[in-house]
MDAnalysis code that builds the backbone (N, CA, C; Angstrom):
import MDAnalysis as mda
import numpy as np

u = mda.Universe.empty(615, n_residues=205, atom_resindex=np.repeat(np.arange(205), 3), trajectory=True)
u.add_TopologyAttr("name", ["N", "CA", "C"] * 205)
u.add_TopologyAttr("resid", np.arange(1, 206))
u.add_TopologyAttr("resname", ["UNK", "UNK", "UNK", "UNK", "UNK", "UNK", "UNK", "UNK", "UNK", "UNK", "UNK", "UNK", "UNK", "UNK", "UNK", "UNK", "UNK", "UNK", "UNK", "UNK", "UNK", "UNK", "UNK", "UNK", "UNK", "UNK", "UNK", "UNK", "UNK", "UNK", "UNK", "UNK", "UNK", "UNK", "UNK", "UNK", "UNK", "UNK", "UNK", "UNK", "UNK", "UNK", "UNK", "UNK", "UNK", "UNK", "UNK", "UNK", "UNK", "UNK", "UNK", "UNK", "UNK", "UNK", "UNK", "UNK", "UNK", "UNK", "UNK", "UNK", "UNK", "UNK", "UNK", "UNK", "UNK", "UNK", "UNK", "UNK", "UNK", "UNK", "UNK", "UNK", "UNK", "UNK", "UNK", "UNK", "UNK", "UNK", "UNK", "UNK", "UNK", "UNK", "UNK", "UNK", "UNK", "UNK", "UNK", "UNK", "UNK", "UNK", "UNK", "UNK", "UNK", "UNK", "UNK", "UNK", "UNK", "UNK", "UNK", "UNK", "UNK", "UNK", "UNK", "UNK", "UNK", "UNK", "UNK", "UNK", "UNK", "UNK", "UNK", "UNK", "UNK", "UNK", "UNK", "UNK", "UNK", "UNK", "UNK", "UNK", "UNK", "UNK", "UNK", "UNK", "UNK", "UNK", "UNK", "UNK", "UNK", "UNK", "UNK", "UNK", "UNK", "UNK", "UNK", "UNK", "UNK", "UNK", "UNK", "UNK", "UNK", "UNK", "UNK", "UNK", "UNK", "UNK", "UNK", "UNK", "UNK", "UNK", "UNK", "UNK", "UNK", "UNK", "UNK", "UNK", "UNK", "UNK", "UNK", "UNK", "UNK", "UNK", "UNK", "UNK", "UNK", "UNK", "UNK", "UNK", "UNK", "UNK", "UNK", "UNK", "UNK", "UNK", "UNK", "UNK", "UNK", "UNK", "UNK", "UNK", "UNK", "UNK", "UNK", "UNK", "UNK", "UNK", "UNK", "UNK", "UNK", "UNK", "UNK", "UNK", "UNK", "UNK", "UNK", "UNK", "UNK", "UNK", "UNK", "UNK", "UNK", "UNK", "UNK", "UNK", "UNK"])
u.atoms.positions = np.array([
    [-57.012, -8.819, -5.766],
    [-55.961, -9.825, -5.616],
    [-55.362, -10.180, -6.976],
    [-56.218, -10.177, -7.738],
    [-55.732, -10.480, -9.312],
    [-54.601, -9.861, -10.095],
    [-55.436, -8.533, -9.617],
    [-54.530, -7.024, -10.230],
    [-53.237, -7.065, -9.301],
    [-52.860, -7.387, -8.129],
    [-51.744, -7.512, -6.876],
    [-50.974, -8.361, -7.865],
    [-51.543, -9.612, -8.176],
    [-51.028, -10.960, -8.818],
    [-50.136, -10.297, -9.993],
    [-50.916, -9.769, -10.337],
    [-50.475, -9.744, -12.101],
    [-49.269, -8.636, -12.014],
    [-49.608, -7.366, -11.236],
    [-48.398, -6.365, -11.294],
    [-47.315, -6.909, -10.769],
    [-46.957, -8.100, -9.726],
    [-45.942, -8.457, -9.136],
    [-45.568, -9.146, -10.043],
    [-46.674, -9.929, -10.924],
    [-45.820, -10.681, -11.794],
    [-44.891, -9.983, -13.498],
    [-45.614, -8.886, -13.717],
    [-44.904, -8.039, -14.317],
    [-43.866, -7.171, -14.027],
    [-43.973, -7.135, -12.796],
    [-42.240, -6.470, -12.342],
    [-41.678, -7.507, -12.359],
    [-41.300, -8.601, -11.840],
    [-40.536, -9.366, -12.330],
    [-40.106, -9.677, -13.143],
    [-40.902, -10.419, -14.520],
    [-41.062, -10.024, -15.672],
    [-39.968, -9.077, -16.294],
    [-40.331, -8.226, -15.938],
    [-39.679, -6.712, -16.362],
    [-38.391, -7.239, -15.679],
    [-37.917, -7.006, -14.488],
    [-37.001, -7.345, -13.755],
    [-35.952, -8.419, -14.308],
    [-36.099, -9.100, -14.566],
    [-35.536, -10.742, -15.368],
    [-35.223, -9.937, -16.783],
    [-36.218, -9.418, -17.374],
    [-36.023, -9.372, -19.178],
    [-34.642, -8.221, -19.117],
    [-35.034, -7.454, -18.212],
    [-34.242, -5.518, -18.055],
    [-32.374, -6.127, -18.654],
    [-32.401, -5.025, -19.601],
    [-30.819, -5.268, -19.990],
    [-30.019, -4.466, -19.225],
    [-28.603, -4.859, -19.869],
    [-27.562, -3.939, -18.852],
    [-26.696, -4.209, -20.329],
    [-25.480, -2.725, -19.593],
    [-24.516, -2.889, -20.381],
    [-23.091, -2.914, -19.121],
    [-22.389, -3.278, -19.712],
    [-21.592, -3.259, -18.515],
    [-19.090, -3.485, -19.116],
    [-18.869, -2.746, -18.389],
    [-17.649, -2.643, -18.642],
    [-16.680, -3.575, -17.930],
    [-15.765, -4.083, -18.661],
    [-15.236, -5.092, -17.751],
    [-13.636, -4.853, -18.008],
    [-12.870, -4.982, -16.879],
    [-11.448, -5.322, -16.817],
    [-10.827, -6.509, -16.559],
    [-9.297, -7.076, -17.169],
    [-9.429, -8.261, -16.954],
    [-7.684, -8.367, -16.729],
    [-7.405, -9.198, -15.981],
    [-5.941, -9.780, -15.840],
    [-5.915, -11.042, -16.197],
    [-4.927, -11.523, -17.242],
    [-5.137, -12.910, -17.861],
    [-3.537, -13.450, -17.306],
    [-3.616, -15.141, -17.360],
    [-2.589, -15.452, -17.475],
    [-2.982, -16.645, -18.723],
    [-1.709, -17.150, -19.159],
    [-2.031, -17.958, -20.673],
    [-0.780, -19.038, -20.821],
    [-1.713, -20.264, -20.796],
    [-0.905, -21.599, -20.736],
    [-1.117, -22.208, -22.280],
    [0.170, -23.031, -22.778],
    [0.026, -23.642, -23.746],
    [0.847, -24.941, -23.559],
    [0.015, -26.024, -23.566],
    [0.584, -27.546, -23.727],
    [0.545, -28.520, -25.301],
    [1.413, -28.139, -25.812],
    [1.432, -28.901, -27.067],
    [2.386, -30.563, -27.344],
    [2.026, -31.237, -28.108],
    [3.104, -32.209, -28.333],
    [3.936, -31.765, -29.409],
    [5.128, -32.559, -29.155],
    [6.073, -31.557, -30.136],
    [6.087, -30.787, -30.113],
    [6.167, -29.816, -29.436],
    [6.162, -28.293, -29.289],
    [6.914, -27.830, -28.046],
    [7.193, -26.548, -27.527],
    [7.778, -25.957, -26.109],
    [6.545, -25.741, -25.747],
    [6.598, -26.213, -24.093],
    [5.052, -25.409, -23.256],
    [5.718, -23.987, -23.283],
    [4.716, -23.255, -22.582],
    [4.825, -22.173, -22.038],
    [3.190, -21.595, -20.980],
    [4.352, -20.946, -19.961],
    [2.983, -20.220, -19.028],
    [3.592, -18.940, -19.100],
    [2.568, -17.981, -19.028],
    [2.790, -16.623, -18.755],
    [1.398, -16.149, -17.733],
    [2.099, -15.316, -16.620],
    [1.282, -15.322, -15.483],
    [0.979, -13.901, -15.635],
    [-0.592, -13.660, -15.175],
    [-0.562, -12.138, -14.402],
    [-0.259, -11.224, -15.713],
    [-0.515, -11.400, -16.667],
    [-0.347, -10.302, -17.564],
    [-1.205, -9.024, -17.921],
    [-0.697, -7.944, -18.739],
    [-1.325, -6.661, -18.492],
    [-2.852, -6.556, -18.834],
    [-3.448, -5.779, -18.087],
    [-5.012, -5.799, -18.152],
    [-5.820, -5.350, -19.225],
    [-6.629, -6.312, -19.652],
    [-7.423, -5.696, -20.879],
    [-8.908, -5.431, -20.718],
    [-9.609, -4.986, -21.260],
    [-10.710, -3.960, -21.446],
    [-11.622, -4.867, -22.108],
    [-13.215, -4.871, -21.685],
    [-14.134, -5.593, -23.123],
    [-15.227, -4.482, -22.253],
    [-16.540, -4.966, -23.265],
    [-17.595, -4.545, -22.859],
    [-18.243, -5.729, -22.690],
    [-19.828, -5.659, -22.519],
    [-20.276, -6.612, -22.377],
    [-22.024, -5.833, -22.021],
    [-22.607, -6.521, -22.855],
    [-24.102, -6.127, -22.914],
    [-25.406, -7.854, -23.217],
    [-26.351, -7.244, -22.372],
    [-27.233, -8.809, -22.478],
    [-28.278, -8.242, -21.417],
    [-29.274, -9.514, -21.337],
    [-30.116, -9.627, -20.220],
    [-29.825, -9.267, -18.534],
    [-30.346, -8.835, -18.010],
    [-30.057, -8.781, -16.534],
    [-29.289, -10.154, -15.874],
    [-30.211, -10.854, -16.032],
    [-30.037, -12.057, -15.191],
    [-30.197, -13.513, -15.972],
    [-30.059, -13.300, -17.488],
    [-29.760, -14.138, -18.337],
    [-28.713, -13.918, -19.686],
    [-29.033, -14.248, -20.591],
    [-27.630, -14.486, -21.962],
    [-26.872, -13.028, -22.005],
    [-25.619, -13.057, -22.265],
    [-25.141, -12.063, -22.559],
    [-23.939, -12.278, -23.367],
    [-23.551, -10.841, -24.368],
    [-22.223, -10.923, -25.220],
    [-21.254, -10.051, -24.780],
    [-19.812, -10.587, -25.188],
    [-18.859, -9.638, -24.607],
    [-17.758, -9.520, -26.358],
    [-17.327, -8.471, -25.465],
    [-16.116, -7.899, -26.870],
    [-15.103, -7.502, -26.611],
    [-13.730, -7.672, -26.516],
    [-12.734, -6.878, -25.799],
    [-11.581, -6.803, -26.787],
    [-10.237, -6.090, -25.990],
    [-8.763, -6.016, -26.524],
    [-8.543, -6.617, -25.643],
    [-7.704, -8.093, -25.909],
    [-6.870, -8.198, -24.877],
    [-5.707, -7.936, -24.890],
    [-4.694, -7.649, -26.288],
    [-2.968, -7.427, -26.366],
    [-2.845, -6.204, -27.699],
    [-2.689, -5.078, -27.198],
    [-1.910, -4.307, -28.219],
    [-0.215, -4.116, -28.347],
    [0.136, -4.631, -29.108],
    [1.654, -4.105, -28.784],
    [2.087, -3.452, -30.055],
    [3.195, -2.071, -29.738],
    [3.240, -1.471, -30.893],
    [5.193, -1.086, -30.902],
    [5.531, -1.242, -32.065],
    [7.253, -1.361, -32.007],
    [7.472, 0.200, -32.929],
    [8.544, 1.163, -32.260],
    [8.322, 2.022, -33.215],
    [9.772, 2.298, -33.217],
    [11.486, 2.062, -33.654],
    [12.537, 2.384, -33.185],
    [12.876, 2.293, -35.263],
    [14.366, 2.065, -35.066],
    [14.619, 2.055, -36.057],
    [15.151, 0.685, -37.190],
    [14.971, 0.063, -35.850],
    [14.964, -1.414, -36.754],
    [13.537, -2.307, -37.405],
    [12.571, -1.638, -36.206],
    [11.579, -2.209, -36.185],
    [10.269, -1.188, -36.049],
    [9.599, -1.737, -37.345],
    [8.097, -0.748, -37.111],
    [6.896, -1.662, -36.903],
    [6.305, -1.844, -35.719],
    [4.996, -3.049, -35.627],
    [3.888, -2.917, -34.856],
    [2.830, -3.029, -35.620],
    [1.550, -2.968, -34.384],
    [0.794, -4.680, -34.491],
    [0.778, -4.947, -33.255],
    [-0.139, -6.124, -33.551],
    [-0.937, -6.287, -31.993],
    [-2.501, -6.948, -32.237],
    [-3.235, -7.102, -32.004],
    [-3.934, -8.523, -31.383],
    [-4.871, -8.536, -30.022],
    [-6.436, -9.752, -30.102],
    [-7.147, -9.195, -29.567],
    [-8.105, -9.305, -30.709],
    [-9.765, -8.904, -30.164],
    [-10.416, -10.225, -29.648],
    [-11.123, -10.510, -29.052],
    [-11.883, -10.726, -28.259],
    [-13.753, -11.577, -28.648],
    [-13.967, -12.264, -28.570],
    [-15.724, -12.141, -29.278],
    [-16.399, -13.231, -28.145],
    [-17.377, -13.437, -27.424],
    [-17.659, -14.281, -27.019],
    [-19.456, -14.071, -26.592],
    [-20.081, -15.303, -26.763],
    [-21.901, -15.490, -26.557],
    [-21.902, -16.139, -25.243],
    [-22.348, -15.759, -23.983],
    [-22.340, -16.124, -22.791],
    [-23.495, -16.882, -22.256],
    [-24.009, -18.077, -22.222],
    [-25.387, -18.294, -21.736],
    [-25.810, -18.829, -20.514],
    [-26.568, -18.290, -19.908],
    [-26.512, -18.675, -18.605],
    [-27.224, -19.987, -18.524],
    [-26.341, -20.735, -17.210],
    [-26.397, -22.184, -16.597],
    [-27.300, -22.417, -15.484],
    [-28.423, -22.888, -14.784],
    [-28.831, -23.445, -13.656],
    [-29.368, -22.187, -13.477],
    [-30.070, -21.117, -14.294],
    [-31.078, -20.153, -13.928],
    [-32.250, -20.470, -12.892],
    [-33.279, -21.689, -13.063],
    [-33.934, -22.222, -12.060],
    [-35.125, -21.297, -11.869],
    [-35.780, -21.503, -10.758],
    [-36.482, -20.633, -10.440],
    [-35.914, -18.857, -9.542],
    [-35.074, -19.230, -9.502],
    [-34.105, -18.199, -8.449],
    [-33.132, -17.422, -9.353],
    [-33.642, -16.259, -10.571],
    [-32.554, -15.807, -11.136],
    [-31.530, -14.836, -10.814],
    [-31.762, -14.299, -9.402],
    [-31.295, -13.324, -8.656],
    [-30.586, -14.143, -7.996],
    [-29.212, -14.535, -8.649],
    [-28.215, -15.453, -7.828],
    [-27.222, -14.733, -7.485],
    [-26.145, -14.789, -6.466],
    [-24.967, -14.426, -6.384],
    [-23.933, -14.692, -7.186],
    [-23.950, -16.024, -6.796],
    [-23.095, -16.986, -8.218],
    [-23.862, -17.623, -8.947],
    [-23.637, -16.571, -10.374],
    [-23.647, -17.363, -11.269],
    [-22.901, -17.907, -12.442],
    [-23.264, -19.118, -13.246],
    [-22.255, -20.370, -13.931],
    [-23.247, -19.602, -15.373],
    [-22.058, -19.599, -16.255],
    [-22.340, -19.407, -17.589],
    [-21.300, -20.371, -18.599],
    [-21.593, -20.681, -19.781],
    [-21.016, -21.291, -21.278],
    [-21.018, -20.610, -21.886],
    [-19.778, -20.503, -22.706],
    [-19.877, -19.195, -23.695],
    [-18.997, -19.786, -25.044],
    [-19.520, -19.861, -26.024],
    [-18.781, -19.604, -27.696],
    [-18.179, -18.406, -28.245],
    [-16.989, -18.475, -28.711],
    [-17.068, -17.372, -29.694],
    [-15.380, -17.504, -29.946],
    [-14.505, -16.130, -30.316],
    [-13.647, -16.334, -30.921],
    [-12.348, -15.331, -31.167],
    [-11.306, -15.576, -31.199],
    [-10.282, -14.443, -30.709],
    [-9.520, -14.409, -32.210],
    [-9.637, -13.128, -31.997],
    [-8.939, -12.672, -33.543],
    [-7.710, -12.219, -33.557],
    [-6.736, -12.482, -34.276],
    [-5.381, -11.494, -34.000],
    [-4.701, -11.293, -35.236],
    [-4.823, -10.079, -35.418],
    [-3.617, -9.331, -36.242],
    [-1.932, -8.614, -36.316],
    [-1.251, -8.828, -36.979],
    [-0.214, -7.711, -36.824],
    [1.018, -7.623, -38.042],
    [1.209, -6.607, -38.446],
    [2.047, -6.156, -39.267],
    [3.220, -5.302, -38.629],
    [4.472, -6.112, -39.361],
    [5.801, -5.791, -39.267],
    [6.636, -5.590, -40.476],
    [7.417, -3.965, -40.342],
    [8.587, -3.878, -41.567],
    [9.695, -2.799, -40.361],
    [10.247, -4.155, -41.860],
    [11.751, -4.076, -40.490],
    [12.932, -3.316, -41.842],
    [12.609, -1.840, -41.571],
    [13.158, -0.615, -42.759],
    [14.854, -1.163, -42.828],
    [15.552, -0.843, -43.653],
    [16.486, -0.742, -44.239],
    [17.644, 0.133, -43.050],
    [18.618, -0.139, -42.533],
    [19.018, 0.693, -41.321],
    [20.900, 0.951, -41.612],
    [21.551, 0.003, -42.876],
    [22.556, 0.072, -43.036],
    [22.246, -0.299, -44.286],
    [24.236, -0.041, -45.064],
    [23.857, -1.040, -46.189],
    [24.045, -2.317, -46.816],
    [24.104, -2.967, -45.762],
    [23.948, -4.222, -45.192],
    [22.762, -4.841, -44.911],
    [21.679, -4.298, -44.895],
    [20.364, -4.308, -44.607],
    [19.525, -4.150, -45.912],
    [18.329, -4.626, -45.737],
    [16.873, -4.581, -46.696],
    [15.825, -4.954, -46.287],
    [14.818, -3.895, -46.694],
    [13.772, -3.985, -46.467],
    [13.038, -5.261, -46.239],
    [12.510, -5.292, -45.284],
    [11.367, -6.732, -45.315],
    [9.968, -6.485, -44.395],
    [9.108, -6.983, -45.047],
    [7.803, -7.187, -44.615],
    [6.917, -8.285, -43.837],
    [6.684, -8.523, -43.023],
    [5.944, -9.477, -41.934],
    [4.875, -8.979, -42.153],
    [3.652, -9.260, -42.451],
    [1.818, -9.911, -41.408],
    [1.513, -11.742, -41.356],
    [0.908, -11.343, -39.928],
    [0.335, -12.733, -39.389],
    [-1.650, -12.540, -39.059],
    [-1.845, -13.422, -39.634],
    [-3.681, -13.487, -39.174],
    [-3.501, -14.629, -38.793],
    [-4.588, -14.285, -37.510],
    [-5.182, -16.006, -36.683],
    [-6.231, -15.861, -35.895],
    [-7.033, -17.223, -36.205],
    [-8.249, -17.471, -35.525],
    [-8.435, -18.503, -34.645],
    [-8.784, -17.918, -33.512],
    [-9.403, -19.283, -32.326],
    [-10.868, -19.497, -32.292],
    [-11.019, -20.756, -32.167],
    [-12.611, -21.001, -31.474],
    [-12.832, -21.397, -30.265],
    [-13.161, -20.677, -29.718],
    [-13.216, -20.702, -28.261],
    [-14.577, -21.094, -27.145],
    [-14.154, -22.405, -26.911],
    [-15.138, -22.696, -25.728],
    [-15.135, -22.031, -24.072],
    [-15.431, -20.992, -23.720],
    [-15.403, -20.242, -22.114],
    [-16.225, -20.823, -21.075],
    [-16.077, -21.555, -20.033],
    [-17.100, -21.634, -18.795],
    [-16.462, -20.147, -17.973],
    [-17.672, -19.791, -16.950],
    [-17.635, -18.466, -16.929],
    [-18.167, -18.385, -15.388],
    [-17.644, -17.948, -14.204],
    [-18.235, -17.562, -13.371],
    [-18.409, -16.116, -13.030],
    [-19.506, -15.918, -12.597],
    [-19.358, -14.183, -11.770],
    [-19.818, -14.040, -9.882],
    [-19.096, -13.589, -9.638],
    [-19.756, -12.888, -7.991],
    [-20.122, -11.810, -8.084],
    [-21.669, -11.741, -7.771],
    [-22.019, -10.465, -7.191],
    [-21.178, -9.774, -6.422],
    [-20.771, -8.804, -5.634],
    [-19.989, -8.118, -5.438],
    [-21.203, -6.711, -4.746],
    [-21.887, -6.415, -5.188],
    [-22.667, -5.132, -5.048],
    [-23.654, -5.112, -6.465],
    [-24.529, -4.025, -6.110],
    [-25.430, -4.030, -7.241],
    [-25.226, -3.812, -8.506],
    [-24.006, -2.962, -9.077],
    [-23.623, -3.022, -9.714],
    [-22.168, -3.315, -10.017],
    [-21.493, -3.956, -9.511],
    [-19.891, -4.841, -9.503],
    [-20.645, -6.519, -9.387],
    [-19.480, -6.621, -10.486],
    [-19.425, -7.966, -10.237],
    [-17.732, -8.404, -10.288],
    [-17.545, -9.859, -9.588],
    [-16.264, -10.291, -10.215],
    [-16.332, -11.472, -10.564],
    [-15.788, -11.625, -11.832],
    [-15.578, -12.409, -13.196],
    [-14.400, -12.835, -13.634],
    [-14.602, -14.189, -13.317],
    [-13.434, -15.594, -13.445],
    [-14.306, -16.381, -14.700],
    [-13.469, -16.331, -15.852],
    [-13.439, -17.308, -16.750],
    [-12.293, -17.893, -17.612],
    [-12.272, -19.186, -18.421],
    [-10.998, -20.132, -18.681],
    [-11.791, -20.151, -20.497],
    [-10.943, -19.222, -21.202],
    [-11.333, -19.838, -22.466],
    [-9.989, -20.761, -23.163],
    [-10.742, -21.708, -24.017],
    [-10.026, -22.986, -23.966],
    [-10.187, -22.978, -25.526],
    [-9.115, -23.329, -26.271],
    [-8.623, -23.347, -27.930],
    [-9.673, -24.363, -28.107],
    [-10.487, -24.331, -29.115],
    [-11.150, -25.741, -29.516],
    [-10.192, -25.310, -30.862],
    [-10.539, -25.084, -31.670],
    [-10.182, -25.273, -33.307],
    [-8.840, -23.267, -33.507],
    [-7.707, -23.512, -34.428],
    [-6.956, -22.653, -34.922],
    [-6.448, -22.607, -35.604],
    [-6.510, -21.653, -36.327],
    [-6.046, -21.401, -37.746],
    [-5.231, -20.181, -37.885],
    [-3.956, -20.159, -38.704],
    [-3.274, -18.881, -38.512],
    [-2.310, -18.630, -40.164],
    [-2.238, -17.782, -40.392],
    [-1.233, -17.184, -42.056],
    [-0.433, -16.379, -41.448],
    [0.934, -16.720, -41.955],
    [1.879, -15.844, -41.681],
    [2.523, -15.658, -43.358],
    [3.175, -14.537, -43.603],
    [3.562, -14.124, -44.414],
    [4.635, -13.159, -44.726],
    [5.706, -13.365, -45.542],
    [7.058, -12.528, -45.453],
    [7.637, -12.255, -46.935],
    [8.371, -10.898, -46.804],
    [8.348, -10.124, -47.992],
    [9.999, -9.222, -47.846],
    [11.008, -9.541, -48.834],
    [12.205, -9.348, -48.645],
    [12.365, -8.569, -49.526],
    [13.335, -7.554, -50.068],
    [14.048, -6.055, -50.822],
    [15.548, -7.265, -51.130],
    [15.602, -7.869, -50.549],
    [17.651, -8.817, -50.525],
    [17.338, -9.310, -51.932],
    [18.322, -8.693, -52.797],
    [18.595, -8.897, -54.372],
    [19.195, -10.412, -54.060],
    [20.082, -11.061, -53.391],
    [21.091, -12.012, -53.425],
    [19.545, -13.376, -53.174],
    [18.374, -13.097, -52.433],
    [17.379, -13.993, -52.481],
    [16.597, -14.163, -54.587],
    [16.546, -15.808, -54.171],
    [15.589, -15.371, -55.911],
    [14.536, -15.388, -55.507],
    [13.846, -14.506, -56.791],
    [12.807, -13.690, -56.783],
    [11.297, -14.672, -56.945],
    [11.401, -15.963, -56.466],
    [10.143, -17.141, -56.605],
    [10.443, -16.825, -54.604],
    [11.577, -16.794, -53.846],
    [11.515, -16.822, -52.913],
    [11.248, -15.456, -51.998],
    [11.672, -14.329, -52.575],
    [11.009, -12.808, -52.208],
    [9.937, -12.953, -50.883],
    [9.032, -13.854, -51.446],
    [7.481, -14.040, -50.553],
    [7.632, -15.310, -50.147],
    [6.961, -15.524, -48.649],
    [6.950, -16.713, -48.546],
    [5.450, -16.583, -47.500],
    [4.855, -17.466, -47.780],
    [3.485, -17.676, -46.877],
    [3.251, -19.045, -46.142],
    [3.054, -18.838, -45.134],
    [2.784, -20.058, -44.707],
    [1.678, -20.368, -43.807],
    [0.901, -21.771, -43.794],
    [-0.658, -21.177, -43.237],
    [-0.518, -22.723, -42.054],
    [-1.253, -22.797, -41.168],
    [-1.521, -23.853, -40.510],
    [-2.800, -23.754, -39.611],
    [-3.068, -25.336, -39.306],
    [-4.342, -25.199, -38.605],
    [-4.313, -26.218, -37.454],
    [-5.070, -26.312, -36.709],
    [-4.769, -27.060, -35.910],
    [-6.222, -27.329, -34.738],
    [-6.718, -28.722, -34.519],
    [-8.061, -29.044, -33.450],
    [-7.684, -29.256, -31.898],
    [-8.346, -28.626, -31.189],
    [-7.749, -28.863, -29.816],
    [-6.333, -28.395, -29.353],
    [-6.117, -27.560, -29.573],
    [-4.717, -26.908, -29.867],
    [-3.716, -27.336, -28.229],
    [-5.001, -27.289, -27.403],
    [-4.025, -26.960, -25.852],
    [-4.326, -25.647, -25.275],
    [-4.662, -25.055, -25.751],
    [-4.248, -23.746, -25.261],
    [-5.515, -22.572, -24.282],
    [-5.000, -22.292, -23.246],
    [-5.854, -21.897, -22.470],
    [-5.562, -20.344, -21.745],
    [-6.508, -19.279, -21.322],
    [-6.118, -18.560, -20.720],
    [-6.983, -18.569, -19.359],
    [-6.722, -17.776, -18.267],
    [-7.148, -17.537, -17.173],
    [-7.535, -16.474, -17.131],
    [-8.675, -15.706, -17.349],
    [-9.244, -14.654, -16.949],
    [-9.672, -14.068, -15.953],
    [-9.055, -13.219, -15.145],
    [-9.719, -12.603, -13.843],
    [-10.291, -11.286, -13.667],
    [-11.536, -10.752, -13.664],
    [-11.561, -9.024, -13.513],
    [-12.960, -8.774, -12.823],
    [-13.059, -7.462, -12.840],
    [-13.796, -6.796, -12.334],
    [-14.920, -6.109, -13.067],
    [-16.122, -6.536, -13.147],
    [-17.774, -5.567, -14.074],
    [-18.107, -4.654, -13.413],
    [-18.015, -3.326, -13.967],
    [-19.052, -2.271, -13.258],
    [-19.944, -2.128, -14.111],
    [-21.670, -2.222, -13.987],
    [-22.630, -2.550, -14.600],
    [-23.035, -0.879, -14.768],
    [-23.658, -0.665, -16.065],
    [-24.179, 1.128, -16.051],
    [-25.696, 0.806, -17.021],
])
């Protein structure tokens, strides 16, 4: 009976600790309410990609792209970027970790890059240079549905706590003076407003 005891309690054990890695797709939509500022909603936008690796049936991390966009014509040359970062921990585990639904909290943080030069196209025209960097800190509550043994579907709302962003610009126009050539400008901002809606689909491997 002991030995019965103990192996059931080591598959479980085992069972609970066992990792996964798992691929996820996502359709976002993204609201922003500021004072002094224009709102804006954008619904249903194009689907992005993360991974996501952790415990079976406890903590897990995710990583994704959510926006590449890339400009390639003759006015405009630009790639810009958000990655993705987030620590997921699971909520109301209990004695029952084999839940359907389960509630997770998650930290972490969205990065975005992108560089723009906008070439010379007449001679009327001059060269100029754009990059922007920015950082979110991001608080996520997080649900998933089982779905099958390995699908899940995954609804989460990450929400701006703290942002910070540099933008920066770089002109060839002789008629500008040359203290003004560059101009940088940085801002930050707590509680920004700003939220997205995450909706997708995990296939677990």
């Amino acid at each position: 009976m002991i030995f019965a005891m103990s192996c059931s309690f080591s598959q479980n054990e085992n069972s609970i600790n066992s990792k996964f890695k798992s691929v996820r797709m996502y359709s976002h939509s993204d609201f922003q309410f500021e004072k002094n500022s224009s709102n804006f909603v954008s619904l249903l936008r194009t689907f992005s990609p993360s991974i996501s690796w952790g415990k079976e049936y406890g903590n897990f991390q995710e990583i994704g792209i959510q926006d590449i966009q890339i400009v390639l014509n003759d006015y405009r040359k630009s790639i810009q970027s958000k990655f993705n970062y987030s620590y997921n921990m699971r909520i109301g585990r209990g004695l029952n970790p084999d839940k359907k639904l389960r509630f997770y909290a998650g930290l972490g943080g969205q990065f975005g890059l992108g560089f723009h030069k906008n070439p010379s196209y007449s001679s009327y025209s001059f060269n100029s240079k754009e990059s922007n960097q920015s950082f979110r800190l991001m608080f996520t509550p997080r649900m998933t549905v089982k779905l099958s043994k390995n699908v899940l579907l995954d609804v989460n709302i990450p929400y701006g706590i703290y942002s910070t962003s540099r933008f920066s610009y770089t002109s060839d126009n002789p008629s500008i003076p040359v203290e003004n050539k560059k101009r940088v400008n940085s801002q930050s901002t707590t509680f920004p407003n700003q939220l997205t809606v995450r909706v997708g689909v995990s296939i677990k491997f």
